[in-house]
C-alpha positions as CSV (number, residue, x, y, z in Angstrom):
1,X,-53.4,-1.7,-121.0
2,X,-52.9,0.5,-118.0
3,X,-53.7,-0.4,-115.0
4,X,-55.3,2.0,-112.6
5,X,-55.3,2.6,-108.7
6,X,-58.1,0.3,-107.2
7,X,-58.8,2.6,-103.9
8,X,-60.3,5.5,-105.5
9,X,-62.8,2.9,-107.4
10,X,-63.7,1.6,-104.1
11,X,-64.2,4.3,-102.6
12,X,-66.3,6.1,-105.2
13,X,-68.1,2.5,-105.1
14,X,-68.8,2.8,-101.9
15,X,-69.7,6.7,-101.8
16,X,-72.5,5.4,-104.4
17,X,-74.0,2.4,-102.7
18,X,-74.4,4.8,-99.3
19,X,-75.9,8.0,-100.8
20,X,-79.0,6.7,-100.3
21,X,-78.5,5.8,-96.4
22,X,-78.9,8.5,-93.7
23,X,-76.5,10.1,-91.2
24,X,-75.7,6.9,-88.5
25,X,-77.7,4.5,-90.2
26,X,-74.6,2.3,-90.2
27,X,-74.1,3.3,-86.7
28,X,-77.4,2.4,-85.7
29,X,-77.5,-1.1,-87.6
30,X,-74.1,-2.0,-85.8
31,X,-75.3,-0.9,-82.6
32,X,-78.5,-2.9,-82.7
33,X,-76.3,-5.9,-83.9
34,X,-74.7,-6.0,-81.2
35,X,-76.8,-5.6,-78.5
36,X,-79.1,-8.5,-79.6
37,X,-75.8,-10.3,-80.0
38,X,-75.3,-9.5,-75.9
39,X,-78.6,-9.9,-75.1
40,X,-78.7,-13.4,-77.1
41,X,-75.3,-14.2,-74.9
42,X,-76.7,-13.3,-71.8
43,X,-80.0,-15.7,-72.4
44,X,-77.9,-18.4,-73.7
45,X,-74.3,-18.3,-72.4
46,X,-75.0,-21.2,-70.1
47,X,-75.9,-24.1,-72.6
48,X,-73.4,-22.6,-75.3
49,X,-70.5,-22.9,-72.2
50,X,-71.7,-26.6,-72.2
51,X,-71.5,-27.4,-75.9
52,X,-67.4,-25.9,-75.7
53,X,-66.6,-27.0,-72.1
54,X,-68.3,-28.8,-70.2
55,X,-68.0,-29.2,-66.0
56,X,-66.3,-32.9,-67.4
57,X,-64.9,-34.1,-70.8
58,X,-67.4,-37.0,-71.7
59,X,-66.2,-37.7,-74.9
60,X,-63.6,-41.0,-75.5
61,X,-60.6,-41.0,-78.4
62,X,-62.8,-42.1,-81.2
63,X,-65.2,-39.3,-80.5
64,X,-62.4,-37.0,-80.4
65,X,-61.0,-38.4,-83.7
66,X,-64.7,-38.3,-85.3
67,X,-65.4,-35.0,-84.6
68,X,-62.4,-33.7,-85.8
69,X,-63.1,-35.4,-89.3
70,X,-66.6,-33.9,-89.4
71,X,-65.6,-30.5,-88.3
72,X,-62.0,-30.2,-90.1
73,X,-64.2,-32.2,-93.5
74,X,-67.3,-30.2,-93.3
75,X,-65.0,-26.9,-93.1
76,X,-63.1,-27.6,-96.1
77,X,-66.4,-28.6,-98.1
78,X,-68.2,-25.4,-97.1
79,X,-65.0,-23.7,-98.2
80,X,-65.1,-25.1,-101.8
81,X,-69.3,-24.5,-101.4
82,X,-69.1,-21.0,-100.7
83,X,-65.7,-20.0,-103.0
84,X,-64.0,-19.3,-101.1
85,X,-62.8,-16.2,-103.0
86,X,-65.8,-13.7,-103.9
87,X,-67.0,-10.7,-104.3
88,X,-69.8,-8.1,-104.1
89,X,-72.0,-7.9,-106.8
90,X,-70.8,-4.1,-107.7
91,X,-67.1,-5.5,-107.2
92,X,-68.3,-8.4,-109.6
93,X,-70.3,-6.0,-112.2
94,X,-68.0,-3.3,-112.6
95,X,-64.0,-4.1,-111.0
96,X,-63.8,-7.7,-112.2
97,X,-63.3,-6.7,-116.1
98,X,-61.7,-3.6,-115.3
99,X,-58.0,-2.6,-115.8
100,X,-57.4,-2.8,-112.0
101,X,-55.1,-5.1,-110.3
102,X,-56.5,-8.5,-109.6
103,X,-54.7,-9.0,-106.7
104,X,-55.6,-6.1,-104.7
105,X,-59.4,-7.0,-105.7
106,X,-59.4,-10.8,-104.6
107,X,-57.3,-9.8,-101.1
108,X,-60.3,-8.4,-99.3
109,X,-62.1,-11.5,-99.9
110,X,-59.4,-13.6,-98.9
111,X,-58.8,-12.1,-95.7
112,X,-62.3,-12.2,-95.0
113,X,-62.9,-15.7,-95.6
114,X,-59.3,-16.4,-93.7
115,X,-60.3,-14.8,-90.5
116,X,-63.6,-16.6,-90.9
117,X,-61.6,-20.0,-91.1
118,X,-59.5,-19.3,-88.0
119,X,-62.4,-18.4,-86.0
120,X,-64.5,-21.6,-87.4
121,X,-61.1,-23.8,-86.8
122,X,-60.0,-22.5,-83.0
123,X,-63.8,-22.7,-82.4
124,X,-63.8,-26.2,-83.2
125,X,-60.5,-27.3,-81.4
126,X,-62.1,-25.3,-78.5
127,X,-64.8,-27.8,-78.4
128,X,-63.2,-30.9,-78.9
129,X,-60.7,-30.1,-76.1
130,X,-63.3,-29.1,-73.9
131,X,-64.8,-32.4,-74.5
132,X,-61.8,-34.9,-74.7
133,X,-59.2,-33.0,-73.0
134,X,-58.4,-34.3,-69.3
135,X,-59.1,-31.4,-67.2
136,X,-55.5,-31.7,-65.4
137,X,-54.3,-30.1,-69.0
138,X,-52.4,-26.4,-68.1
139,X,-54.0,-23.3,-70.2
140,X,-50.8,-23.2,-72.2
141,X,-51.6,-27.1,-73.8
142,X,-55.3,-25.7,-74.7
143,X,-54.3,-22.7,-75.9
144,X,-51.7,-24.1,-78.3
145,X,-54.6,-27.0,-79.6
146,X,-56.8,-23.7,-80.2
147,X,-53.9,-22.1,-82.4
148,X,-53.7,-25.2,-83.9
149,X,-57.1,-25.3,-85.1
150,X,-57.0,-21.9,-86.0
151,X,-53.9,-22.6,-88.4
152,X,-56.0,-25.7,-89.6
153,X,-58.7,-23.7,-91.0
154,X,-56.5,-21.6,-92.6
155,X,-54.4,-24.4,-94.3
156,X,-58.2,-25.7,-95.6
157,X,-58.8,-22.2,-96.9
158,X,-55.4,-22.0,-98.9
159,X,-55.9,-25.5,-100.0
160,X,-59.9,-24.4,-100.9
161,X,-58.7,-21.3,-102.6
162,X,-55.6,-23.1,-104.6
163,X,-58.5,-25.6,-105.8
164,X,-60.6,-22.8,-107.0
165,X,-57.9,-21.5,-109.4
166,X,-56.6,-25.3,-110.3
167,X,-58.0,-28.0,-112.3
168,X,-59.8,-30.6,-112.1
169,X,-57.5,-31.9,-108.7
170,X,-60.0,-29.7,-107.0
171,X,-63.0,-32.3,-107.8
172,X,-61.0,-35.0,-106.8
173,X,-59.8,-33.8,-103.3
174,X,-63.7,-32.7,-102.5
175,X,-64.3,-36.2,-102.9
176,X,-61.9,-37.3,-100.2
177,X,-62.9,-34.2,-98.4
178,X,-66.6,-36.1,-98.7
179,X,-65.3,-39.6,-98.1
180,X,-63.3,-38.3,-94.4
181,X,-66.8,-36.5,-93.3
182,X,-68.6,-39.6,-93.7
183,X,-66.2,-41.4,-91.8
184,X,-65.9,-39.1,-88.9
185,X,-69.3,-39.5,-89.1
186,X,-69.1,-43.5,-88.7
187,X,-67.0,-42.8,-86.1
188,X,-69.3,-41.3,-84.0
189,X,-72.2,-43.9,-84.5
190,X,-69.5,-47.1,-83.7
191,X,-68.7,-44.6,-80.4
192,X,-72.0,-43.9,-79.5
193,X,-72.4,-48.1,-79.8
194,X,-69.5,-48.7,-77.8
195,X,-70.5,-49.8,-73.5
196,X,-67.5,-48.4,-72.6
197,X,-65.7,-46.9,-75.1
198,X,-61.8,-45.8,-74.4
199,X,-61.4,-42.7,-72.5
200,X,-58.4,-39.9,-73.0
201,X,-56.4,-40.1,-70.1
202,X,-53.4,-38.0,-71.2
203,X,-52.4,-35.7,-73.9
204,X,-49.2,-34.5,-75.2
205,X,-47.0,-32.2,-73.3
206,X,-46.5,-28.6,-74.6
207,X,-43.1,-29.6,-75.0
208,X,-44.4,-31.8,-77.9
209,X,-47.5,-29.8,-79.2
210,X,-44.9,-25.8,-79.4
211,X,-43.0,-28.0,-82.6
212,X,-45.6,-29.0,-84.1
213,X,-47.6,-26.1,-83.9
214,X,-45.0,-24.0,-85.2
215,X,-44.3,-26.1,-88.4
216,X,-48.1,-25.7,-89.3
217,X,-47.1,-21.8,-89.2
218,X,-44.2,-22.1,-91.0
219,X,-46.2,-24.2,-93.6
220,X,-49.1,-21.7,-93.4
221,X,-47.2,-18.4,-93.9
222,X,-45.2,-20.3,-97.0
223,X,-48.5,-21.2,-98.3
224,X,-49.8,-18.0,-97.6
225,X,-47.1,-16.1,-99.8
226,X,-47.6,-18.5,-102.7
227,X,-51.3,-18.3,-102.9
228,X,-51.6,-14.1,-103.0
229,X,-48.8,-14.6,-105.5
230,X,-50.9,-16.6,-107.5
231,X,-54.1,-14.6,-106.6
232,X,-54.8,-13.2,-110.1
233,X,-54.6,-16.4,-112.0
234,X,-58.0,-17.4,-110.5
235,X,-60.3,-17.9,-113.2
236,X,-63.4,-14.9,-113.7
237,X,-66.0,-17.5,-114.2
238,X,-65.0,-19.0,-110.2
239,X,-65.4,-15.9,-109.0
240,X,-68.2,-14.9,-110.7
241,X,-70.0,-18.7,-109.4
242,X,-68.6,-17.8,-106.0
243,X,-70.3,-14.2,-105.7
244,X,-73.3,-15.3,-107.2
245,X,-73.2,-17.7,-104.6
246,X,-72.7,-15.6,-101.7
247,X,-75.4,-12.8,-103.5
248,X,-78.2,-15.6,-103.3
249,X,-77.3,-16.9,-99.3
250,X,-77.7,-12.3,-98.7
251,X,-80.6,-12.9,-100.5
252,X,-82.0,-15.9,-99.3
253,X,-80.9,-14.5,-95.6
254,X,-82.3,-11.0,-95.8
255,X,-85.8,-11.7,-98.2
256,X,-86.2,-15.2,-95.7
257,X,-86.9,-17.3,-98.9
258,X,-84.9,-20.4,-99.0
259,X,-86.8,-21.4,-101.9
260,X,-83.6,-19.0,-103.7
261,X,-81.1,-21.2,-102.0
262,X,-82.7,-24.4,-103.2
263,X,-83.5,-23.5,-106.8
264,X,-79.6,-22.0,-107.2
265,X,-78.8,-25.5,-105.7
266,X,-80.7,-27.9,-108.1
267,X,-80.0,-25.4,-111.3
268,X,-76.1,-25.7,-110.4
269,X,-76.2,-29.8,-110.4
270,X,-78.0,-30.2,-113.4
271,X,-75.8,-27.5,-115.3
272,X,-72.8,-29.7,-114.7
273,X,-73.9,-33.0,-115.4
274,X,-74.1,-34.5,-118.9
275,X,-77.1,-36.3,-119.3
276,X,-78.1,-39.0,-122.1
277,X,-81.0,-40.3,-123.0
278,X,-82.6,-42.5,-120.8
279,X,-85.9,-44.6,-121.8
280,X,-88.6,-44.1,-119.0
281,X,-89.9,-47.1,-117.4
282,X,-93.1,-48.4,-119.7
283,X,-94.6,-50.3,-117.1
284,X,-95.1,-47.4,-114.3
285,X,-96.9,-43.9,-114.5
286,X,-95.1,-41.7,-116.5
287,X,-94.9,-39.3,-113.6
288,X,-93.9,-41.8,-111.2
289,X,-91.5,-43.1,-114.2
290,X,-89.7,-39.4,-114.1
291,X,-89.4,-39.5,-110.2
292,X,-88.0,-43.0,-110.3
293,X,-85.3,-41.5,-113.5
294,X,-84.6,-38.4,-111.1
295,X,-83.8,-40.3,-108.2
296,X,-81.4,-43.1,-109.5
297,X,-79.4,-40.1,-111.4
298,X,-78.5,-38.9,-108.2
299,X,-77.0,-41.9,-106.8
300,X,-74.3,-39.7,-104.3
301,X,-77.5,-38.5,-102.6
302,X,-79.1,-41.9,-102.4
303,X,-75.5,-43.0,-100.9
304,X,-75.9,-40.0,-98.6
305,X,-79.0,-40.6,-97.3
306,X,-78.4,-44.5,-96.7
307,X,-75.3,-43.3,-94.8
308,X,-77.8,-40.8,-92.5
309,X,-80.2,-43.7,-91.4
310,X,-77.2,-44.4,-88.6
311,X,-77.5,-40.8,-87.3
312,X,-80.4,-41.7,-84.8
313,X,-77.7,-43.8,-83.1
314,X,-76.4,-41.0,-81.9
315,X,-79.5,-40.0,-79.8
316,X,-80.0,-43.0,-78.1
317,X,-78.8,-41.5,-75.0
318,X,-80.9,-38.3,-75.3
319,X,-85.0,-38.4,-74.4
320,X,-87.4,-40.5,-76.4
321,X,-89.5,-37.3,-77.4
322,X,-86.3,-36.3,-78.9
323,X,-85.5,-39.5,-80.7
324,X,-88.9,-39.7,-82.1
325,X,-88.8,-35.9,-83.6
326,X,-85.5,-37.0,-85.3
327,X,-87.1,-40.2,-87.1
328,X,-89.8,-38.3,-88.0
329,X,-88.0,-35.3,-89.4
330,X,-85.5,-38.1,-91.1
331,X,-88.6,-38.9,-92.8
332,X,-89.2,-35.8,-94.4
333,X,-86.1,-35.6,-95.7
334,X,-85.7,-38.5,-97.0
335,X,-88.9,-37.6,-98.8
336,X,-87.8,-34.3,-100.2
337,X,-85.1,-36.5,-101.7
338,X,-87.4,-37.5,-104.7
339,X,-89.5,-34.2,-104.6
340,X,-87.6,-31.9,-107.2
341,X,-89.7,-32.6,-109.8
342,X,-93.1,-31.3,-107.6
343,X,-91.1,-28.2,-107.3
344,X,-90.6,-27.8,-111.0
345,X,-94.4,-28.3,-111.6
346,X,-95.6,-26.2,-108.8
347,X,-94.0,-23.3,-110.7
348,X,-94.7,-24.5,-114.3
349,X,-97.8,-27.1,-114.9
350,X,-96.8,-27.0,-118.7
351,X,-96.1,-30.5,-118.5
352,X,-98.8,-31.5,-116.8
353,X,-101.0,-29.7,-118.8
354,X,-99.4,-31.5,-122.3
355,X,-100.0,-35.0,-120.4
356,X,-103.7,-34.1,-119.5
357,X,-103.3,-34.8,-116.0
358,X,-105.0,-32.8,-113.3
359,X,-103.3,-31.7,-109.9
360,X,-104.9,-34.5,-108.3
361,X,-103.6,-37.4,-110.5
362,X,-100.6,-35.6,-110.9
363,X,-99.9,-35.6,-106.8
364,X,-101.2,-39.2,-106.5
365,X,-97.9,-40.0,-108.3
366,X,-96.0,-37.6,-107.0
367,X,-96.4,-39.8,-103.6
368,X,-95.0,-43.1,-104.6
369,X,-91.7,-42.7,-104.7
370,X,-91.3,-39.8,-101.7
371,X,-92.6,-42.6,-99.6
372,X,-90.7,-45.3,-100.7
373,X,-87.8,-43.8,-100.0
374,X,-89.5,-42.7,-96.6
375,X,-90.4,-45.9,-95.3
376,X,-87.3,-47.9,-96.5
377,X,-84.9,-44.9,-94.6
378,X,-87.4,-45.4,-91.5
379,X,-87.3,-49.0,-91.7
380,X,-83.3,-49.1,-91.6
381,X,-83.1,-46.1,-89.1
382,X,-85.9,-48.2,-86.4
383,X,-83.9,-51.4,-87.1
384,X,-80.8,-50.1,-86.0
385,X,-82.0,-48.8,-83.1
386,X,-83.8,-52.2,-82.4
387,X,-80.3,-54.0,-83.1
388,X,-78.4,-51.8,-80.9
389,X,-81.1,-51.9,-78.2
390,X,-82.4,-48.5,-77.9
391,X,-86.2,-49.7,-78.6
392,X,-87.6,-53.2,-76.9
393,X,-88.1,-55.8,-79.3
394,X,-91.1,-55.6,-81.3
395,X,-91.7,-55.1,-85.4
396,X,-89.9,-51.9,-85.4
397,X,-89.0,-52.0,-89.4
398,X,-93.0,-52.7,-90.1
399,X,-93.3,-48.9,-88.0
400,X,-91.1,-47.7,-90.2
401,X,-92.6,-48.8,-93.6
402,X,-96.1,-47.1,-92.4
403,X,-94.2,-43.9,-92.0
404,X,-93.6,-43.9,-95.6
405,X,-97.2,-41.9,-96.4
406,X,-96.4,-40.0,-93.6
407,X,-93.2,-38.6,-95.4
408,X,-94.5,-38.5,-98.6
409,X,-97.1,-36.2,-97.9
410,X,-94.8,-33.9,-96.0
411,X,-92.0,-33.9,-98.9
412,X,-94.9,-33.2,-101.4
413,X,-96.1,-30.7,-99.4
414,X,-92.5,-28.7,-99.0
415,X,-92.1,-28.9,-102.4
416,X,-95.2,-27.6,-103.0
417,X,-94.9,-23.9,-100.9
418,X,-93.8,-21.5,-103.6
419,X,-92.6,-18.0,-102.5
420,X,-92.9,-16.5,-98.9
421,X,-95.9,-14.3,-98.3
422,X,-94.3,-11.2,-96.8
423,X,-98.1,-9.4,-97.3
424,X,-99.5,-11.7,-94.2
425,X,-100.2,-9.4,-90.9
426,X,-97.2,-9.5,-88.8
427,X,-97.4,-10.2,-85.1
428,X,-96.7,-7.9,-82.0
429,X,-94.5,-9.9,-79.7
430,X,-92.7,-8.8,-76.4
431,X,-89.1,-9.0,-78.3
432,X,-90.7,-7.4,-81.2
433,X,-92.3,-7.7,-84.5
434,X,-92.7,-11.0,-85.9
435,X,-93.5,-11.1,-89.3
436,X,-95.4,-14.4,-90.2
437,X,-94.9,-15.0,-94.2
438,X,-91.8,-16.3,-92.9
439,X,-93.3,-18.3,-90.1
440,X,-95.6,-19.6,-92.3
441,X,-93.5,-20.7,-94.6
442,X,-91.0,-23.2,-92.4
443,X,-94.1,-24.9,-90.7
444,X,-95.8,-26.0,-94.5
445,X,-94.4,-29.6,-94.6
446,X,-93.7,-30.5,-91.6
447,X,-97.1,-29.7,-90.3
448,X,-97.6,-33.0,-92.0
449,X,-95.4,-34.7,-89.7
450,X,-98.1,-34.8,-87.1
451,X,-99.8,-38.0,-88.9
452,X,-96.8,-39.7,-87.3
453,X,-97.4,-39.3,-83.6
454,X,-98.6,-42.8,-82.6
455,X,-95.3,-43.7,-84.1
456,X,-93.6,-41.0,-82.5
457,X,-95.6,-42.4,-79.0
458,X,-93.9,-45.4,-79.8
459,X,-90.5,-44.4,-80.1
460,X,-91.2,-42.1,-77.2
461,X,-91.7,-44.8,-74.8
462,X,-89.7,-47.4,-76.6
463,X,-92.0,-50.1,-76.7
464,X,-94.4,-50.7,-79.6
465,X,-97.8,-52.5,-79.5
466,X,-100.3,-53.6,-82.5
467,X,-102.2,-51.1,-82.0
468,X,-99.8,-48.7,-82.1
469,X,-98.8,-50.2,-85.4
470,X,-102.4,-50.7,-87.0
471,X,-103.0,-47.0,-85.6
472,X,-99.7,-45.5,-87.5
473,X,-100.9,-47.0,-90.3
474,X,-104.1,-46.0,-90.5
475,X,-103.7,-42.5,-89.8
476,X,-100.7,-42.5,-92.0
477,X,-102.3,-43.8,-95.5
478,X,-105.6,-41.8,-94.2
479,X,-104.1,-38.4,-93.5
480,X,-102.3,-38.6,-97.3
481,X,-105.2,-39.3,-98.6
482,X,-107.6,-36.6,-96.9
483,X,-104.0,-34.3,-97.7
484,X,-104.9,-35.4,-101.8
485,X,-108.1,-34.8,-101.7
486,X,-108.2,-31.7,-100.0
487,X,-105.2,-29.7,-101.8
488,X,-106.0,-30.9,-105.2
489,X,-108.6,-31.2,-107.5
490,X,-109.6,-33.0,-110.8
491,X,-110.4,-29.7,-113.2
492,X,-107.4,-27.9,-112.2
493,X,-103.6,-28.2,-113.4
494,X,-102.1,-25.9,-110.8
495,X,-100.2,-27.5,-107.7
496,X,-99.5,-24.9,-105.6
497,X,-100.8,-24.8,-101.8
């Protein structure tokens, strides 16, 4: 087979996709991109100083260790999330199978993806320097920690895009890629629980930190060399996953339907899992039966979300309002959990219509297990608090349980939103046109949220009193049930909003 010069297909690529577009429209879409990038700087360059350097580093050497696992981990797994190596979807259509050279077709991405690694990794190191870093450090010791993150993220992205062309290695190192995010994140909870937890006083001389920058250079221009050498032995359908991928976040990003991002998601779990026969559970509703089945398949996210109830440790510290809108939100989350199935039969009743259930039965047990999981995360997230002695003593874990109905009708009602309504009127706003199918959109679910506010009162003002209790709980199970009554019906199969 001979193989022919790749430029001229590009360009004739290119010449295609553009013939549509007129004089300066590029032009004109960069332009516009970047003023609202300086305009967006010049509102905001203040509080995003703060989160890189603050006036004084407030963070001790577990913070510091933390957040480099949860930046560094969360890095590596968006890497293996997003490809790393992909292309457009002409590039994927036409170039892929083509007798061109598949090294000159996969560099583009990878030098892409490689500046967008270095960037992420100096960004990071930026900030935790500018948080842990004793402020006597010379320019020449941050500016060396910077290049050091920078070569970080690119020894991630080598490692990421060796693990896309290998076996099954890959799997097993995004695992312990999972396992030091969760720990970083531990981290940061036992530091935020700490009185007086153990603040950098020092940190190693340039004289130390020049070596051992320099070997991570070495080590990534070595690696470098051997991973464009091996370039063309990455595997079509990896490519293919990872443009289709990056296609649907374009999509997702420029039509402002997530619902894209979420279906790709849930279609792209179950494709890789092999699944047996599993007997419902005789004794429960068979709908409730086939929530209970689709949660306890997905044990890692269970895991996960146990894991997440620690997180409002970490606002202790910031205002109650704030602390309150993250339990709440926590809920909601912990509700969509168990919600995939109200998804599936918001855009396909064909089950429900084969069982004879209408919408209303059918979103009666759609609830239970959305809020069990609800009030059992709010229950361990309020206790924790109450143990560490954020919130005054009181029954903080019986608040939690009534939030379950809260969270259950907010998860059903996410699930329930099908696709954004782009034919609503927009709005006329000072900064411009605002359309509101979008807008819309993000506010249907937690809308719902709003049934918690006593609770959120409570945890507001850290103290909690019966009647704030018998309150939560009233509105809680009442606003669900005025939510059922309202949205569904009992000679109708349909579950959309």
């Amino acid at each position: 087979m001979t193989v022919v010069p790749l430029s001229p297909v590009r360009r004739w690529i290119s010449r295609t996709q553009s013939s549509h577009r007129e004089r300066g429209a590029t032009l004109n879409s960069l332009y516009i991109g970047a003023l609202t990038i300086a305009i967006i700087g010049g509102m905001l360059h203040r509080q995003v100083a703060a989160i890189f350097w603050p006036s004084a580093p407030d963070a001790s050497a577990l913070t510091a260790g933390s957040l480099v696992a949860v930046c560094y981990g969360l890095l590596y797994l968006a890497l293996r999330r997003f490809g790393p190596l992909a292309l457009s979807r002409a590039a994927a259509s036409w170039l892929l199978t083509a007798p061109v050279s598949r090294r000159r077709l996969l560099l583009p991405s990878l030098r892409l993806t490689g500046i967008a690694a270095a960037l992420l990794g100096g960004l990071a190191a930026l900030a935790i320097a500018g948080h842990a870093a004793p402020r006597s450090e010379a320019g020449d010791e941050v500016a060396l920690l910077v290049t050091g993150g920078a070569l970080v993220g690119l020894v991630l992205l080598l490692v990421a895009t060796a693990a896309q062309a290998g076996g099954r290695w890959g799997d097993a190192l995004d695992r312990l890629a999972g396992l030091v995010f969760a720990a970083g994140l531990a981290g940061l909870v036992t530091a935020a629980t700490l009185d007086r937890p153990a603040v950098i006083t020092q940190w190693p001389p340039i004289s130390a930190l020049l070596p051992v920058v320099g070997a991570v250079a070495l080590v990534v221009i070595v690696a470098l060399a051997l991973v464009i050498r091996g370039l063309a032995a990455t595997p079509s359908d990896r490519v293919l996953d990872a443009s289709r991928t990056a296609g649907t976040l374009f999509d997702t990003a420029f039509g402002m339907e997530p619902s894209f991002l979420t279906d790709m998601i849930e279609r792209r779990f179950w494709a890789r899992r092999r699944l047996r026969s599993t007997p419902l559970f005789p004794r429960l509703p068979v709908l409730v039966a086939q929530d209970l089945l689709l949660t306890l398949r997905r044990r890692t996210r269970l895991l996960w979300l146990l894991l997440t109830a620690a997180l409002p440790v970490l606002l202790g510290g910031a205002p109650g309002w704030v602390l309150g809108a993250a339990v709440l939100a926590g809920c909601l989350i912990a509700g969509l959990t168990a919600s995939g199935n109200v998804k599936t039969d918001a855009g396909n009743p064909v089950l429900l219509r084969l069982l004879g259930l209408s919408s209303r039965q059918a979103v009666l047990q759609r609830l239970w297990v959305p809020g069990v999981l609800a009030g059992l995360w709010a229950a361990i997230a309020l206790t924790t608090l109450d143990l560490l002695g954020d919130l005054a003593a009181g029954p903080w874990w019986a608040l939690g349980l009534t939030l379950g109905p809260v969270g259950a009708a907010a998860a059903v009602h996410r699930a329930r939103v099908g696709f954004v309504r782009n034919e609503l009127l927009p709005l006329d706003t000072p900064m411009g046109t605002l359309s509101t199918g979008p807008l819309v959109n993000a506010v249907m679910g937690p809308d719902m949220l709003l049934l918690g506010i006593p609770a959120w009162i409570a945890i507001g003002s850290g103290e909690l009193t019966p009647t704030l209790l018998l309150l939560q709980a009233i509105i809680g199970v009442g606003g669900a049930r005025i939510y059922l009554s309202g949205t569904t019906g009992d000679d109708r199969t349909e579950l959309s909003n």
